[in-house]
LUMLO-765436 format. One record per residue (C-alpha): x negated, y negated, z. Coordinates in Angstrom, 3 decimals. Each point is the difference from the previous one (the first is absolute). Example, Ala and Ser with C-alpha at 12.3 -4.5 7.8 and 13.67 -1.06 7.14 Angstrom:
BEGIN
{{-12.300,4.500,7.800}},
{{-1.370,-3.440,-0.660}},
***
This chain:
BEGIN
{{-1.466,28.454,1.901}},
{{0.820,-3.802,-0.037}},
{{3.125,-1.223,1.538}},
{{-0.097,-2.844,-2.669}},
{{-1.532,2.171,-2.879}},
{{1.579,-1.278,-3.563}},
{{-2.033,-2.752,-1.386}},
{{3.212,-1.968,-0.241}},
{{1.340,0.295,3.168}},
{{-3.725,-2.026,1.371}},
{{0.143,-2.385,-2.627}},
{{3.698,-0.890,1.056}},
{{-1.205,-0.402,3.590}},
{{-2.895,-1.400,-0.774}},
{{2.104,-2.731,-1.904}},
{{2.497,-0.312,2.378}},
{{-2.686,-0.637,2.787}},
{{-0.429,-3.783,-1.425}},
{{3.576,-0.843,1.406}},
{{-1.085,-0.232,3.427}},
{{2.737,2.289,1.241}},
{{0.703,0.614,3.650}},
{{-0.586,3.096,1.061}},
{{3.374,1.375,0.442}},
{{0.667,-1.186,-3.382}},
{{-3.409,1.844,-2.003}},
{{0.517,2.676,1.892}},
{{3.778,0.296,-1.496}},
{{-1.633,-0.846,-3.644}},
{{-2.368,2.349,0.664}},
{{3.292,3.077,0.743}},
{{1.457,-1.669,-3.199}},
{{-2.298,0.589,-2.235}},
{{-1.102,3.632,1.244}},
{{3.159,1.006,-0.349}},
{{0.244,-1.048,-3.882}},
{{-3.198,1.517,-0.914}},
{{0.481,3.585,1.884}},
{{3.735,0.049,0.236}},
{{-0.353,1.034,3.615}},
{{0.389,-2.163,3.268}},
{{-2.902,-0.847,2.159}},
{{0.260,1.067,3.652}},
{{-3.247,-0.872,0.964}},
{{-1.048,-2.863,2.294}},
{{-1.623,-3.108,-1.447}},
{{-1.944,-2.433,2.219}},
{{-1.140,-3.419,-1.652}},
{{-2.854,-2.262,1.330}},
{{-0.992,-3.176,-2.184}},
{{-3.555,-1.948,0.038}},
{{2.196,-3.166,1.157}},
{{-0.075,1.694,3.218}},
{{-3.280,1.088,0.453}},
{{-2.112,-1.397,2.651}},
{{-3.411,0.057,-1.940}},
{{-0.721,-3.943,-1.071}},
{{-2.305,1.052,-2.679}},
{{3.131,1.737,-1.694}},
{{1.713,-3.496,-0.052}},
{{-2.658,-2.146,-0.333}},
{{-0.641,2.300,-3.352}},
{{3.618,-0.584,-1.072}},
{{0.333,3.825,-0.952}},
{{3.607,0.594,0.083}},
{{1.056,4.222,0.512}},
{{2.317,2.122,1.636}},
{{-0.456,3.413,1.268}},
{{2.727,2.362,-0.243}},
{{0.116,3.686,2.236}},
{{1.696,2.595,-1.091}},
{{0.786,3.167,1.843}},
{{2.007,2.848,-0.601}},
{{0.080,3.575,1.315}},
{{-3.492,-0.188,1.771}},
{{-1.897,-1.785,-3.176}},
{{-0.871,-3.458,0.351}},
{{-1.525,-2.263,-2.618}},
{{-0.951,-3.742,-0.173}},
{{0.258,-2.256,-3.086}},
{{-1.253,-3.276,-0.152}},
{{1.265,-2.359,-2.319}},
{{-2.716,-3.200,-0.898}},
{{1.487,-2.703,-1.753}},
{{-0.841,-1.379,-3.278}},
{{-1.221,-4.104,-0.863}},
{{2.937,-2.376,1.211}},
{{-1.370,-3.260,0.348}},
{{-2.875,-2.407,-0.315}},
{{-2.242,1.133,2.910}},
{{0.528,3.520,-1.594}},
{{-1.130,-1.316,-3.087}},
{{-2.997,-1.854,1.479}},
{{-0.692,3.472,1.903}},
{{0.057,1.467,-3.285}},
{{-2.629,-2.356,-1.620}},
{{-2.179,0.444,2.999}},
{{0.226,3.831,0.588}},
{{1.023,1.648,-3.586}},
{{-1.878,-2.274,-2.253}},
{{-2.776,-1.391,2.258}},
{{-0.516,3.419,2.081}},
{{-0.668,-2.699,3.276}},
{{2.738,1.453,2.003}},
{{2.085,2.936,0.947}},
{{1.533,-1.370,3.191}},
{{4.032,1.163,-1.404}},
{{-2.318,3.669,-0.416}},
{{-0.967,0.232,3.408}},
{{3.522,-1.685,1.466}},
{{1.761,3.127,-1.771}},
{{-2.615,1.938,2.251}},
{{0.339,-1.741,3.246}},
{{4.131,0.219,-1.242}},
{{0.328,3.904,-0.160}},
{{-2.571,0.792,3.023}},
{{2.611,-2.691,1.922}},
{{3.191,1.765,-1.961}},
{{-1.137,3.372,1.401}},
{{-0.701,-1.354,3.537}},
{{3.418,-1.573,-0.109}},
{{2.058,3.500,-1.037}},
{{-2.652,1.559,2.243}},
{{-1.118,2.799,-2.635}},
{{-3.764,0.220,-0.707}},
{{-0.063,3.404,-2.584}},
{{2.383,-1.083,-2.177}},
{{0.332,0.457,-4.314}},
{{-0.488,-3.788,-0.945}},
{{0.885,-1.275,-3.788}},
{{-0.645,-3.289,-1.115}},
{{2.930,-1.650,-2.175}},
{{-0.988,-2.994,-2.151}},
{{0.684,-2.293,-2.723}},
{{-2.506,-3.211,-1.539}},
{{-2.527,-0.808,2.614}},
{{1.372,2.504,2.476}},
{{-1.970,2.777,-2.316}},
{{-2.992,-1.747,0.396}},
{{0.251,-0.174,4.020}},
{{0.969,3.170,0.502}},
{{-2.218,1.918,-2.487}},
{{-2.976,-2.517,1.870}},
{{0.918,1.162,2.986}},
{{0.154,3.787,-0.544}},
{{-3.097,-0.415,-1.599}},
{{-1.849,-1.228,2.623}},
{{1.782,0.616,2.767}},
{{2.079,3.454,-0.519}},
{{3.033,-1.440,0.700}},
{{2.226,1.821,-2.121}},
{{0.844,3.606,-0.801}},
{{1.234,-0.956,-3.422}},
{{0.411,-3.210,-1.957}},
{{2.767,-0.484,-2.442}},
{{0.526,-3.637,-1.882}},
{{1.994,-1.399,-2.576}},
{{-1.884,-2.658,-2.015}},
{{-2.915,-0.755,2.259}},
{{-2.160,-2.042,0.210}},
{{-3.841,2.095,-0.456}},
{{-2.532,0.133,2.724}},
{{-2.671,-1.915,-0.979}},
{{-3.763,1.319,0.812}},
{{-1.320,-3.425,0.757}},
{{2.366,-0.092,2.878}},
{{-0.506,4.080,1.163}},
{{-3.614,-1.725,0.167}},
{{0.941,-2.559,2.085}},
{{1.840,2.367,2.404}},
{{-1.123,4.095,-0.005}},
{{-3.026,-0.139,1.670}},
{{-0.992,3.722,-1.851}},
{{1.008,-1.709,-3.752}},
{{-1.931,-2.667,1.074}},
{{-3.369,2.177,1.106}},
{{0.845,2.454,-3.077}},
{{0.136,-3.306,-2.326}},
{{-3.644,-1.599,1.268}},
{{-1.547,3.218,-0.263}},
{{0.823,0.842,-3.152}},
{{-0.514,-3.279,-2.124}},
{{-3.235,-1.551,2.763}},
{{2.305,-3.316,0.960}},
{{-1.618,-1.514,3.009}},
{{3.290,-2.409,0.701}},
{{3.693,-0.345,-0.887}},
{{0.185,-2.726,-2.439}},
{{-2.432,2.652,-2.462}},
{{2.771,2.073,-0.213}},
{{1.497,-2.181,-2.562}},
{{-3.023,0.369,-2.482}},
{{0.230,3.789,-0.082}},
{{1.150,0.868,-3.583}},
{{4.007,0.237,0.627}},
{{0.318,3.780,-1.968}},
{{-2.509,0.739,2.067}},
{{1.418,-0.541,3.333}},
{{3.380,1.020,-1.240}},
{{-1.065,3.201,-0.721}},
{{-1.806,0.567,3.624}},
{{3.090,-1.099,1.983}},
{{1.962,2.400,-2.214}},
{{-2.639,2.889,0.635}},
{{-0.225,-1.066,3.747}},
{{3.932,0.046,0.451}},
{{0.773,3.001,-1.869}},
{{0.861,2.271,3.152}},
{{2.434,-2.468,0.593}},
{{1.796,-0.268,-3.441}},
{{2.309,3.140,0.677}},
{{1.913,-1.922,2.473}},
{{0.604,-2.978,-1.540}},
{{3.542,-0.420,-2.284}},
{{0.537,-2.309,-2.275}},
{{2.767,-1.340,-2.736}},
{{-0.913,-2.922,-2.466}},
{{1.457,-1.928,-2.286}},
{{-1.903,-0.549,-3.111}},
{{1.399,-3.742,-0.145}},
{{-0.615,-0.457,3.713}},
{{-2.411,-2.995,0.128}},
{{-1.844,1.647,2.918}},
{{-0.843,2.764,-2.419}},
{{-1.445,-2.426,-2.388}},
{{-1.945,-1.927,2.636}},
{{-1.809,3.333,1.161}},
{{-1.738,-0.037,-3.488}},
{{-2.203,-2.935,1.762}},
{{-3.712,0.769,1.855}},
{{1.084,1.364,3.513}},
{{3.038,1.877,-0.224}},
{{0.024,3.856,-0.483}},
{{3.264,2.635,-0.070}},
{{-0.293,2.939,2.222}},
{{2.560,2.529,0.404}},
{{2.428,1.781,-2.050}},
{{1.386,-2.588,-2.438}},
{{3.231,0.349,-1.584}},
{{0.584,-2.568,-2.577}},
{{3.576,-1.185,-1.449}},
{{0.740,-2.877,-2.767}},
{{2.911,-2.302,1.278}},
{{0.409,-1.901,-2.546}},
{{-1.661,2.227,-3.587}},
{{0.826,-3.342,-1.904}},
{{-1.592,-2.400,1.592}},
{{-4.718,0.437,0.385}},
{{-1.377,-0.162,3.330}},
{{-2.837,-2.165,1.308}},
{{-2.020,2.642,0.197}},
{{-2.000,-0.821,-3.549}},
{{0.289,-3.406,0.527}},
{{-2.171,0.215,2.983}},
{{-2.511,2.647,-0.718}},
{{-0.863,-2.826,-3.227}},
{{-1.081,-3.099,2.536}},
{{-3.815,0.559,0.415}},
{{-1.247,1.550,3.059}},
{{-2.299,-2.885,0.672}},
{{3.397,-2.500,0.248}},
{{1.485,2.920,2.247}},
{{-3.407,-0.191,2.417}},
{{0.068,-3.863,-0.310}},
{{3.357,-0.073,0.856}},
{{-0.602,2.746,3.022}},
{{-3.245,-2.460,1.036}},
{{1.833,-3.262,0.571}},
{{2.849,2.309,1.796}},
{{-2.704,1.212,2.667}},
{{-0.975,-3.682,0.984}},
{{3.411,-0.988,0.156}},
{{1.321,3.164,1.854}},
{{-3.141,-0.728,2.728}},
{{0.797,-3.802,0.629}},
{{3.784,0.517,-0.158}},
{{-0.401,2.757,2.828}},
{{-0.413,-3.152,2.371}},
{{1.155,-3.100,-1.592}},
{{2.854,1.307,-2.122}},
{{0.290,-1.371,-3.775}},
{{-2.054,-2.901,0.234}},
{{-2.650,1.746,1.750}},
{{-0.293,2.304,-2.636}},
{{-0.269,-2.927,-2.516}},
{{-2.664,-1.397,2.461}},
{{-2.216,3.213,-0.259}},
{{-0.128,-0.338,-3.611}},
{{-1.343,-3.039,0.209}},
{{-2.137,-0.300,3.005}},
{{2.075,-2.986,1.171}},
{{1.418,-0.294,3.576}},
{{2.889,-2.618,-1.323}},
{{1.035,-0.913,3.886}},
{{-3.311,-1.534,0.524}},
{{0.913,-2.480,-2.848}},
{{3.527,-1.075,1.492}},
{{0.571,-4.034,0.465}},
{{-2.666,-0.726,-2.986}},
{{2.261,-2.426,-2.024}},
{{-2.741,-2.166,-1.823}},
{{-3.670,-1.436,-0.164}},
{{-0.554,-1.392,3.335}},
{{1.630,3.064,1.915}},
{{-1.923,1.869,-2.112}},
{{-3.204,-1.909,0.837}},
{{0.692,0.020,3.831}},
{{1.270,3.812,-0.174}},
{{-3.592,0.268,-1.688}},
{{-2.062,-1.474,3.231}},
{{1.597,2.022,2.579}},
{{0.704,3.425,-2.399}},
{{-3.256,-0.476,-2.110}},
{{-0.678,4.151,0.552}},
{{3.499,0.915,-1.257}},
{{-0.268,-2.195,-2.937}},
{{-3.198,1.461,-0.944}},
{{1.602,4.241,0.822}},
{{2.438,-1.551,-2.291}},
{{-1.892,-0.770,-2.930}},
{{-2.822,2.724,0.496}},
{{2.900,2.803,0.352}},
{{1.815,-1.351,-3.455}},
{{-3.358,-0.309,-1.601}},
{{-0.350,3.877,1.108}},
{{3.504,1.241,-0.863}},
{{0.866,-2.062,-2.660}},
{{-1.758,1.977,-3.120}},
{{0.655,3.024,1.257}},
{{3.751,-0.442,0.571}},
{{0.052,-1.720,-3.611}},
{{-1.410,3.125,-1.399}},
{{2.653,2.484,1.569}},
{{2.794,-2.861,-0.772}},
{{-0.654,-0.531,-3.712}},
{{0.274,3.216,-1.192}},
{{3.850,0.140,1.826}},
{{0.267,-3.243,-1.473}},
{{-0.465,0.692,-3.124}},
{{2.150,3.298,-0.175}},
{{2.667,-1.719,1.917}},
{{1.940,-0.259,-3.303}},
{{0.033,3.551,0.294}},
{{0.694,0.693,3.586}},
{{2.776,-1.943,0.843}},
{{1.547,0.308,-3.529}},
{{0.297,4.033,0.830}},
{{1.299,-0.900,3.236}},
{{2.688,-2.195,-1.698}},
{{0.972,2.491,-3.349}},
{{0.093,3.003,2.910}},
{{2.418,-2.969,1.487}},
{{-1.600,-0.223,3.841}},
{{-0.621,-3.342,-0.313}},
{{1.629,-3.203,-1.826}},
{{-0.734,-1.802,-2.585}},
{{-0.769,-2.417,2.055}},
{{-1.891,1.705,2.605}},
{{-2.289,0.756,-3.227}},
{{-0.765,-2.866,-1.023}},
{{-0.405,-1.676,3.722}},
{{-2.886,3.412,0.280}},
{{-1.881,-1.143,-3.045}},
{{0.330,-3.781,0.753}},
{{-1.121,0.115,3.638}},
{{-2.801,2.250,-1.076}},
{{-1.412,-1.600,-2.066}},
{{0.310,-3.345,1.531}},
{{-1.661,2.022,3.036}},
{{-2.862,0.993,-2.155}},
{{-0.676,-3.787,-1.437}},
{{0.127,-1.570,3.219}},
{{-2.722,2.553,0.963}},
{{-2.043,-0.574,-3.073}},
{{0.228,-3.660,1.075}},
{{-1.258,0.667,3.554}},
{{-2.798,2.352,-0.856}},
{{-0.803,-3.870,-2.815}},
{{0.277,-2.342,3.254}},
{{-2.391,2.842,1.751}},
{{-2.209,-0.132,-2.266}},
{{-0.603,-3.680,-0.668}},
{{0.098,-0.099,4.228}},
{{-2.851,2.620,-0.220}},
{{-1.906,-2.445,-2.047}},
{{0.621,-3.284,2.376}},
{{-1.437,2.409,2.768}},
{{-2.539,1.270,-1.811}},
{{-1.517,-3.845,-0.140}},
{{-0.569,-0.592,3.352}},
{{1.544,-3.154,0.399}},
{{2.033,-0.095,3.403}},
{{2.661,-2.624,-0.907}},
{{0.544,1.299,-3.715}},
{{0.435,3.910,2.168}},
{{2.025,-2.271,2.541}},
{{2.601,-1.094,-2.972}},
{{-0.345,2.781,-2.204}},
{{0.841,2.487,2.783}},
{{3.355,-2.648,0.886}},
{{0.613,-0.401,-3.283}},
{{-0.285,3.808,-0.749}},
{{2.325,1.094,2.914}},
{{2.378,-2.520,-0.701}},
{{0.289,0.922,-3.689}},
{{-0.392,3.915,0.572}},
{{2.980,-0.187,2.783}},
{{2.218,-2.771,-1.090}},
{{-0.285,0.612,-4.184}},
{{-0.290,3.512,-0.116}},
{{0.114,2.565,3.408}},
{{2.969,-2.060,0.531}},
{{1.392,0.647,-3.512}},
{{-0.951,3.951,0.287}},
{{2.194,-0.410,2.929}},
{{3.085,-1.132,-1.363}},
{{-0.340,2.505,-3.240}},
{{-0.172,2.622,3.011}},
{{3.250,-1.519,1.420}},
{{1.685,-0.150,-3.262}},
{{-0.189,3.613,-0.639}},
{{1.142,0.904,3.370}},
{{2.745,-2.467,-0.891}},
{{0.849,1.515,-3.453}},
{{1.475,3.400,2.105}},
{{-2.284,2.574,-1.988}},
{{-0.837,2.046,3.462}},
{{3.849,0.271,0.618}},
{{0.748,0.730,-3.444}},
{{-2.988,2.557,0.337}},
{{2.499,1.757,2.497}},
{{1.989,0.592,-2.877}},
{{-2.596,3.000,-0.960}},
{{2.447,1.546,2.678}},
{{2.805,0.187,-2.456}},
{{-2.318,0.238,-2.777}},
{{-1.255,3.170,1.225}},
{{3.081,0.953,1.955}},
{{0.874,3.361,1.547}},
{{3.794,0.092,-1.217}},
{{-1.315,-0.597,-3.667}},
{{-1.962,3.079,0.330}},
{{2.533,2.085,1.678}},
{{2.215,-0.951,-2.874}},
{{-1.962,2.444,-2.346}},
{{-0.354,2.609,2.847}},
{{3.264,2.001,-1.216}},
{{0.516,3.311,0.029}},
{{2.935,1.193,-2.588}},
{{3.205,-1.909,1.453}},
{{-1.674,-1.822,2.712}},
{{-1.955,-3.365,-0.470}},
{{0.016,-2.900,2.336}},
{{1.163,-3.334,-0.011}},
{{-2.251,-2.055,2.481}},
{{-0.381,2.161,2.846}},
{{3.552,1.691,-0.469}},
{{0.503,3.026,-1.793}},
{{1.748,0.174,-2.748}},
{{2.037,3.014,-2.188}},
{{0.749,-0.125,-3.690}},
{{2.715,1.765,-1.405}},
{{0.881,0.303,-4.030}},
{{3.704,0.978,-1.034}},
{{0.327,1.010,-3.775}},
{{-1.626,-2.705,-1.748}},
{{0.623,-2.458,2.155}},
{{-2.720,-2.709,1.281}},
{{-1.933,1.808,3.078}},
{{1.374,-1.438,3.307}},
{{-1.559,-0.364,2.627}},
{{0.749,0.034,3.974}},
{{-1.107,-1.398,2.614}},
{{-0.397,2.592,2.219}},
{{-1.477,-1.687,2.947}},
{{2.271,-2.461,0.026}},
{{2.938,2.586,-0.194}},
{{-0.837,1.289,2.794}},
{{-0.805,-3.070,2.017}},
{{3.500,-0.578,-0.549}},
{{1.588,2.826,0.655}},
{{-2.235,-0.140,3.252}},
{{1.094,-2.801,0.568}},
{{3.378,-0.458,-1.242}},
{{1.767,2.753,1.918}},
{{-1.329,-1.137,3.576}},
{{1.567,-3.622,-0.733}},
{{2.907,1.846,-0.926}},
{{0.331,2.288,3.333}},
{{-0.770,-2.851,1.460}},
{{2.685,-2.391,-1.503}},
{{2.889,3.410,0.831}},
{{-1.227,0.051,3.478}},
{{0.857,-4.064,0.150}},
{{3.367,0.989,-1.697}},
{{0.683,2.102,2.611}},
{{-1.421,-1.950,2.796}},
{{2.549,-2.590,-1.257}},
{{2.719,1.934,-0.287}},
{{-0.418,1.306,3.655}},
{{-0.623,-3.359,1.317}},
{{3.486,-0.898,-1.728}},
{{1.529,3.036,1.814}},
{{-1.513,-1.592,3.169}},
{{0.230,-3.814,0.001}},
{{3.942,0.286,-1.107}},
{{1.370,3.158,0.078}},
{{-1.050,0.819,3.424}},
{{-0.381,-3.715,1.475}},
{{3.976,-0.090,-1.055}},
{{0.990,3.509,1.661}},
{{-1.886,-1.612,2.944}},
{{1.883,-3.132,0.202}},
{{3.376,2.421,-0.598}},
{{-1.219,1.667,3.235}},
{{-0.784,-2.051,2.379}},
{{3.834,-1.916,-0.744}},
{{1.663,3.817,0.465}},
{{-2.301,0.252,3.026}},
{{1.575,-3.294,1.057}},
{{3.288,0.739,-0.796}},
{{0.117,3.455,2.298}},
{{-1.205,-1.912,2.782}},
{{2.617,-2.449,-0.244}},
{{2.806,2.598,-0.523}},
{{-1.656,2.473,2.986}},
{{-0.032,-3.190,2.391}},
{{2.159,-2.406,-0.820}},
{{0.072,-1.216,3.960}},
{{-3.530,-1.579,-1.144}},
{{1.317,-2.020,-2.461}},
{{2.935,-2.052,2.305}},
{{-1.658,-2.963,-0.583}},
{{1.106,0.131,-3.141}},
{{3.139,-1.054,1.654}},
{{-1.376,-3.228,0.909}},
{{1.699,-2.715,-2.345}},
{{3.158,1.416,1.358}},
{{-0.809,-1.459,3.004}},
{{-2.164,0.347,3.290}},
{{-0.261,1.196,3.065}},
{{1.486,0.353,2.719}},
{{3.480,-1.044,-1.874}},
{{-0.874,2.350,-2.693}},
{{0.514,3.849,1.005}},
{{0.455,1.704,-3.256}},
{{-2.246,3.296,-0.593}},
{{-1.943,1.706,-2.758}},
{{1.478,3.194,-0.720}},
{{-0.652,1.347,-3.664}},
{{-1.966,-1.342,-2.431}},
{{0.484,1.567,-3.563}},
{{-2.641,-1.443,-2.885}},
{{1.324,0.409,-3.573}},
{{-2.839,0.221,-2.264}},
{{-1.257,-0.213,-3.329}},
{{-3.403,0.289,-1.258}},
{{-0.319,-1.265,-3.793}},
{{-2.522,1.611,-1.913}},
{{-3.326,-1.835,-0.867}},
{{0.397,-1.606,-2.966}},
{{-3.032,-1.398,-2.654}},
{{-2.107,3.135,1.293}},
{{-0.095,2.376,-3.038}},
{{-3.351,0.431,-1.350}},
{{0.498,2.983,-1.980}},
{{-0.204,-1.689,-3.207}},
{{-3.365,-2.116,0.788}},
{{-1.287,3.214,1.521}},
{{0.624,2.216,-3.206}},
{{-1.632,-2.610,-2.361}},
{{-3.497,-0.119,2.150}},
{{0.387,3.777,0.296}},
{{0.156,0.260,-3.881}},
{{-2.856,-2.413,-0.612}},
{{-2.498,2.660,2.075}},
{{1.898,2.768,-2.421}},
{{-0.977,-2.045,-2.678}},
{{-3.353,-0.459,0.437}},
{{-0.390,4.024,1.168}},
{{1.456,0.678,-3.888}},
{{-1.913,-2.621,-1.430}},
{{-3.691,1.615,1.726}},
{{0.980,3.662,-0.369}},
{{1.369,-0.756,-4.151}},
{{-3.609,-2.003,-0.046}},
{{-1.924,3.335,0.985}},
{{2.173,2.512,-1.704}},
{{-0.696,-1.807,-3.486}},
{{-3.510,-0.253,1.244}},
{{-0.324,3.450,0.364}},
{{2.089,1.022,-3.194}},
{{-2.277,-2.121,-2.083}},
{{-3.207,2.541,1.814}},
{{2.232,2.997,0.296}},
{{-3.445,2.050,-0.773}},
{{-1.381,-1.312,3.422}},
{{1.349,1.882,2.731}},
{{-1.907,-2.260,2.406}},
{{1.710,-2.774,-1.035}},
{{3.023,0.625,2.452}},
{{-1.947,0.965,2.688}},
{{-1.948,-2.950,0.030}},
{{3.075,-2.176,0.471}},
{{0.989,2.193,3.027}},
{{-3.427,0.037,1.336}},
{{-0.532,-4.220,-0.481}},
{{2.328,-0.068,3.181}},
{{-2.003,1.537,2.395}},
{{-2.383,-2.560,-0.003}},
***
């Protein structure tokens, strides 16, 4: 038996795992919420260890971001393991080099390296491990039980599918399995196999492994619609919900752009996913077009040119030979984008994950991109010619003239298209798939009878006569009531403090004073020999022989005056009275409106144990 077993209870953790909570603080979330799904109290321990702290570099360096939670409880232990979904640009380029492109599963193997270092850490080694996920934490943790075993069990809310281009790249067996059975001799073959075909083996080869993997979609999620695309297959037990029954998914609208845009598309993501690995954006841009631009830096006319030309004749030369090599092809993947780009990125905008704006920018840079290519693969071509005649000064200026033009008309141009749709926002507005696709949205339709959810709260609804249904916060009810009656305690036990420190600093300081003038005045009246110099302005010795006999002190003591409190005391005192009324009225109409749930008033009691 699971210790987190409801489907709704993970997906709440799971969603509350993005707020980077300390670990006292999940660990009190995670008490919360158990208690509002079973009605009982957690007495369990619960140890938290997050990736941020684990020593492996190639975790960090991988930017996988997961926390592993232990929980133990009379003898059982168990270990989830929470990986977190897409939530920023190098997430998103991981994405378009590792779920589309199938070039990398480095996040796959950091949620590896994470729970072998997790387990290390709460020193268990035969331990029940589940895998919690959301978005592109599905697709590393299915990867990695997949090909590595890491998991027991896998349970996600709108993931992100494995993809079997990337199981390729990174299960040695899938891989030997895969060349076997379709006679590939390399990697990049992979990609001609017939996509049914392949998607059908990985589903046959995988099938032991189906039983343990979990899964609740969306039908509008736009991760579901993007695993209708060449790569991307759904293992596992799928259970499928409509968030919004008014509104079609993307689903449809993707399954209708042609595979060989989707394979184009994938193409021109595996060049730029291999030269981005080292030289970040622009190194990807520089792998599509077999141009190193920092060779090219300083060039800012003719004569530079020409004398950049005698001392980097050889570069000049890789320059134009590499264009004249990748040119065509890359024209032949980027037209057919180019012209569906209508389509794309108008989806993208109706589905409302990307501006108007952002649209247009996509289809204007593209195509832009694609004419100054067709005008370097022209200037190639006539340079091929001027080569082809032998003549060393026309190959001398044709070759200037050609690298000038290529870099300074049109690589240069490519180049600033590039930086205008980085500029234009569309990868961080592609982080808004997050909310598109969001966990609370789902939850929101995971009700059972009375209880639904609001966000990650739970949430009652109650219907008197034939009245509108009203609904409670129940969550927050008891995060106040928590809460609420400590700050009161708190607040009496100041009131009281006060009150005492009254009673000290006046009462007392004033019965102290009183004392130490009786003390004085017995000591005068017991000895009033001591006090003959009293006698003194009477006149002095020797001449003056008078003696003390009797002293006798008449005193009075008035009482302290501006020191009643009682009226300041009794108004602070009411205000915690108050506020007890106010909190216990709250829950008693609370639990009249759910009179049915006899739970109800134990969960209020219960909420301040933790």
């Amino acid at each position: 038996m699971h210790f987190l077993e409801s489907p709704e209870i993970k997906a709440r953790l799971i969603d509350i795992e993005y707020g980077d909570l300390g670990p006292e603080e999940l660990e009190n979330k995670i008490r919360q919420m158990y208690l509002e799904e079973t009605g009982k109290l957690f007495e369990g321990k619960i140890d938290i260890f997050h990736s941020s702290d684990a020593k492996s570099k190639s975790i960090d360096k991988s930017y996988y971001d997961g926390t592993a939670i232990k929980i133990s409880n009379d003898g059982q232990e168990e270990l989830y393991v929470i990986s977190q979904g897409t939530q920023g640009g190098e997430d998103w380029l991981y994405n378009l080099k590792s779920m589309l492109a199938g070039q990398t599963a480095e996040q796959a193997e950091a949620a590896n390296e994470f729970v072998i270092e997790a387990k290390e850490h709460f020193q268990v080694n035969d331990i029940k491990t589940y895998g919690l996920s959301h978005s592109l934490g599905h697709n590393n943790n299915t990867v990695s039980y997949l090909a590595f075993d890491t998991f027991d069990e896998v349970f996600s809310i709108n993931g992100a599918q494995p993809n079997y281009y990337e199981l390729f790249q990174v299960d040695s067996k899938f891989n030997y399995a895969v060349r076997s059975e379709f006679n590939i001799r390399n990697n990049q073959e992979i990609y001609d196999i017939q996509p049914q075909r392949l998607n059908d083996f990985a589903m046959q080869y995988y099938q032991d492994k189906e039983k343990n993997i979990h899964q609740i979609i969306s039908k509008d999620d736009p991760l579901y619609a993007a695993s209708a695309v060449r790569g991307f297959f759904t293992l596992g037990n799928v259970t499928m919900m409509d968030t919004n029954p008014d509104t079609p998914g993307l689903r449809e609208l993707m399954e209708e752009i042609p595979d060989d845009v989707v394979k184009n598309f994938q193409d021109l993501a595996i060049d730029f996913a291999v030269g981005s690995e080292k030289g970040g954006t622009n190194g990807g841009v520089e792998a599509l077009l077999g141009v190193d631009l920092k060779e090219f830096e300083g060039i800012d006319g003719f004569w530079s040119g020409a004398g950049f030309y005698f001392t980097h004749s050889s570069e000049i030369d890789t320059m134009i030979r590499s264009l004249e090599e990748k040119v065509p092809t890359l024209l032949d993947k980027l037209t057919p984008i180019t012209e569906n780009s209508e389509e794309i990125f108008g989806s993208l905008y109706e589905a409302e994950y990307i501006t108007k704006k952002q649209k247009d920018v996509m289809i204007e840079e593209i195509a832009i991109i694609e004419q100054e290519l067709q005008e370097i693969n022209e200037t190639i071509g006539r340079n091929v010619n001027i080569r082809d005649s032998g003549n060393p000064n026309a190959v001398f200026g044709g070759d200037i003239g050609a690298g000038l033009k290529i870099y300074f008309d049109h690589v240069k141009v490519i180049m600033e298209s590039v930086d205008r749709i980085k500029e234009s926002g569309i990868l961080d507005n592609l982080s808004a798939i997050t909310d598109s696709h969001s966990i609370s949205e789902l939850l929101s339709v995971m009700s059972d009878g009375k209880k639904g959810y609001l966000g990650t709260d739970m949430v009652y609804t109650a219907t008197k006569g034939e009245g509108e249904p009203i609904q409670v916060n129940i969550s927050a009810a008891l995060r106040m009531y928590q809460q609420s009656l400590p700050i009161l305690e708190a607040k009496a036990a100041k009131i009281s403090e006060l009150e005492q420190t009254i009673h000290d600093e006046l009462d007392k300081s004033y019965k102290d004073e009183e004392r130490k003038v009786r003390d004085e005045i017995d000591q005068m009246e017991g000895s009033p020999g001591t006090y003959k110099f009293l006698l003194s302005k009477h006149g002095y010795y020797p001449t003056f022989m008078k003696e003390m006999k009797k002293i006798s002190v008449h005193e009075i003591f008035p009482p302290l005056e501006n020191n009643d409190f009682e009226e300041q005391l009794a108004e602070l005192t009411k205000t915690v009275e108050t506020g007890y009324v106010y909190i216990e009225n709250y829950r008693k109409s609370i639990q009249d409106l759910f009179e049915e749930e006899e739970q109800l008033s134990q969960l209020f009691d219960l909420s301040r144990r933790i």
